[in-house]
C-alpha positions in Angstrom: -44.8 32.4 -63.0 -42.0 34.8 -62.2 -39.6 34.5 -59.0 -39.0 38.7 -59.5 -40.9 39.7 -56.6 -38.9 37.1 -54.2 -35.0 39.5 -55.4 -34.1 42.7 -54.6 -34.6 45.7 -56.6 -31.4 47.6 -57.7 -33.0 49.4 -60.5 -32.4 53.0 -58.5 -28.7 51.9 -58.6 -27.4 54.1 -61.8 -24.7 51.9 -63.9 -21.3 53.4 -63.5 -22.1 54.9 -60.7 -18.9 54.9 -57.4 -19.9 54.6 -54.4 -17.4 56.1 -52.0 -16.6 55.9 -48.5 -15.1 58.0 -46.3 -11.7 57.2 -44.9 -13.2 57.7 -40.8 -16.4 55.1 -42.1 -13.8 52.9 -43.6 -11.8 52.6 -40.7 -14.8 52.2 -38.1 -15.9 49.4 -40.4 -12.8 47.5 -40.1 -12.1 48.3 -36.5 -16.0 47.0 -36.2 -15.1 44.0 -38.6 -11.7 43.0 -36.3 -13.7 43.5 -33.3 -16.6 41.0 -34.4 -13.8 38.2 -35.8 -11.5 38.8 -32.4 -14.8 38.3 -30.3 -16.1 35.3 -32.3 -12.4 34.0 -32.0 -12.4 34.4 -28.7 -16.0 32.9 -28.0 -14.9 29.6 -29.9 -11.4 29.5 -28.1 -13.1 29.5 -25.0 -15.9 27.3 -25.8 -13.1 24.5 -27.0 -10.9 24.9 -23.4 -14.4 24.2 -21.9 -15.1 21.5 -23.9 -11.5 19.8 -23.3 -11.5 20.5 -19.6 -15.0 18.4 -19.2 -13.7 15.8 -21.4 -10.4 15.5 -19.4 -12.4 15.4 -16.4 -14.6 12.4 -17.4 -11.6 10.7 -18.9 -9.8 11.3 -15.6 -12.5 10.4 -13.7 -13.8 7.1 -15.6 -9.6 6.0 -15.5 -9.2 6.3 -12.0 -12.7 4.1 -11.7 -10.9 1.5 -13.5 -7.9 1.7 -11.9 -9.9 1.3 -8.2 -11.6 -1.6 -10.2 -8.7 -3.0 -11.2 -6.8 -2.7 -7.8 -9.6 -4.2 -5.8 -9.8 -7.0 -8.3 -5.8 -7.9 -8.1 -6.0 -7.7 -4.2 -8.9 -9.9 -4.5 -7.0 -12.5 -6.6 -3.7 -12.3 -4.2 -5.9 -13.2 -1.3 -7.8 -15.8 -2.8 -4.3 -17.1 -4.5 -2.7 -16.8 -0.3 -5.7 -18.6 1.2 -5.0 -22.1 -0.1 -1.2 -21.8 1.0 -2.4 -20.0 4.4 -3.9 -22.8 5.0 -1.4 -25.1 4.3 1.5 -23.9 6.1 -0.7 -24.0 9.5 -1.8 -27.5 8.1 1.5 -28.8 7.9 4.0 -26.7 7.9 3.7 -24.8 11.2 2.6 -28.2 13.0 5.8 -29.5 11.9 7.8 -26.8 13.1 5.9 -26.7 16.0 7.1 -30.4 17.0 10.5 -29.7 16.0 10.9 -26.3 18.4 9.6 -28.0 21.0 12.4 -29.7 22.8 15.0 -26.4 21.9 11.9 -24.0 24.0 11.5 -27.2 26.7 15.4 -27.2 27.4 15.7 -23.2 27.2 13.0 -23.0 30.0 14.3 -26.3 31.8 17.5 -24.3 32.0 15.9 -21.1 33.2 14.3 -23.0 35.9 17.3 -24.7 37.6 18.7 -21.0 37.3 15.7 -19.8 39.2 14.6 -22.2 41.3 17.8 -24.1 41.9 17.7 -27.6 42.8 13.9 -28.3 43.1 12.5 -31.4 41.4 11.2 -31.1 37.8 8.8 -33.2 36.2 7.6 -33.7 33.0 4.5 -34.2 31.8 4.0 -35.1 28.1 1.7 -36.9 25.9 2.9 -40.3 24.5 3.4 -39.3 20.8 6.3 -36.8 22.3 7.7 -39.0 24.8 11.0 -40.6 22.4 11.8 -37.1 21.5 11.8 -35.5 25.6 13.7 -38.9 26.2 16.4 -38.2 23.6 16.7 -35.0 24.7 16.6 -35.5 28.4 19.7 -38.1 27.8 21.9 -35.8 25.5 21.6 -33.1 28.0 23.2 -34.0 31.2 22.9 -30.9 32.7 19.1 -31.2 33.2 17.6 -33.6 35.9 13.9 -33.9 35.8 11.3 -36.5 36.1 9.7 -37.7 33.0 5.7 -38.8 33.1 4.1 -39.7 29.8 -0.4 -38.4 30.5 -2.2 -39.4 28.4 -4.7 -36.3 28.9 -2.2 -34.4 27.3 -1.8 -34.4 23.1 1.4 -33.9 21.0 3.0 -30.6 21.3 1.2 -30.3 25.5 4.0 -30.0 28.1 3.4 -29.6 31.5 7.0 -28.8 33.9 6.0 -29.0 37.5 8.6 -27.8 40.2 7.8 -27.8 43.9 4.4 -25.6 43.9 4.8 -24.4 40.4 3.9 -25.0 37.2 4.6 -24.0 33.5 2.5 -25.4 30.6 3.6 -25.4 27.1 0.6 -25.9 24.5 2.0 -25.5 20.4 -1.6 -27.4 19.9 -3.1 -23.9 21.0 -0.6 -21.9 19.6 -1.7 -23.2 16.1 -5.3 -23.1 16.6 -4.9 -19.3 17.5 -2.6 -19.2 14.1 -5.3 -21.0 11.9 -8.3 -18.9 13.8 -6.4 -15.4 12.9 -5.8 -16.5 9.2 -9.5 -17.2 8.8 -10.8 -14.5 10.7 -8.8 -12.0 8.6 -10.2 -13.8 5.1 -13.4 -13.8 6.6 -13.6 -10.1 7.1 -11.7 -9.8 3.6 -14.6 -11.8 2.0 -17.0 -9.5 3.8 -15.2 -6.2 3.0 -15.5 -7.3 -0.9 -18.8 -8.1 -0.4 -19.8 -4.6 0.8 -17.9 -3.1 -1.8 
């Protein structure tokens, strides 16, 4: 079986025959041919800037995911990493403090008072745990003449100055509760915030 009838026929075609063209048809040919392989240029060109732009634009957006990721992941760590020593300065550390600043903010206001108030009796209310330390402090200071009363209502770091009708109250016990109840709060609402993310 023959494949003939599947080619083209070119038997009308007589050898050594030219085939000419004229110089108008060979220049709208090529104008035609530049035309079609600027245009098909120009489709592709424009076809790859698309293409680059929607890749840069997923890439763009997919890093900044990951960085937002990443960010609220380090934050995360930090405040988990600042809990346990948080907690531990209001533990011990502030409590300490507390105990210490307690007879430089008692003499400060002791003095303030005489100022004010002149020579009215002061007394001095403290709980027992404090009492050596007021003592000491009422002896090195000359300058201040009060009463001292140990209560046993009142727990370390409670002062209570009475003058005439007036009376002042110093509570570092409160003071740190107010400290420990803000640090909690605020990694409470921390843990919530991350959990709503």
């Amino acid at each position: 079986m023959s494949i003939a009838h599947l080619l083209e026929n070119f038997d009308g075609a007589q050898p050594g025959g030219q085939v000419t063209i004229s110089d108008v048809s060979f220049e709208e040919e090529r104008l035609a041919a530049f035309e079609t392989g600027y245009q098909a240029g120009w489709d592709d060109s424009v076809k790859a800037q698309t293409e680059d732009v929607r890749r840069i634009t997923a890439d763009l957006a997919q890093n900044l995911q990951d960085l937002s990721f990443t960010y609220a992941e380090a934050h995360g760590a930090v405040m988990q990493a600042l809990r346990p020593l948080l907690t531990q300065m209001t533990t011990t550390v502030l409590p300490r403090l507390a105990q210490e600043s307690l007879g430089p903010r008692l003499t400060e206001m002791l003095h303030d008072l005489a100022r004010d108030q002149g020579r009215l009796d002061i007394g001095i209310a403290i709980s027992p745990d404090d009492a050596p330390r007021i003592t000491h402090l009422l002896e090195s200071d000359p300058a201040i003449e009060a009463t001292l009363v140990e209560d046993d209502t009142l727990g370390p770091g409670q002062v209570s100055l009475r003058f005439g009708e007036a009376e002042h109250e110093i509570d570092l016990t409160e003071v740190l509760a107010g400290i420990d109840a803000a640090i909690r709060a605020f990694f409470d609402q921390s843990q919530q915030g991350k959990a709503t993310a």
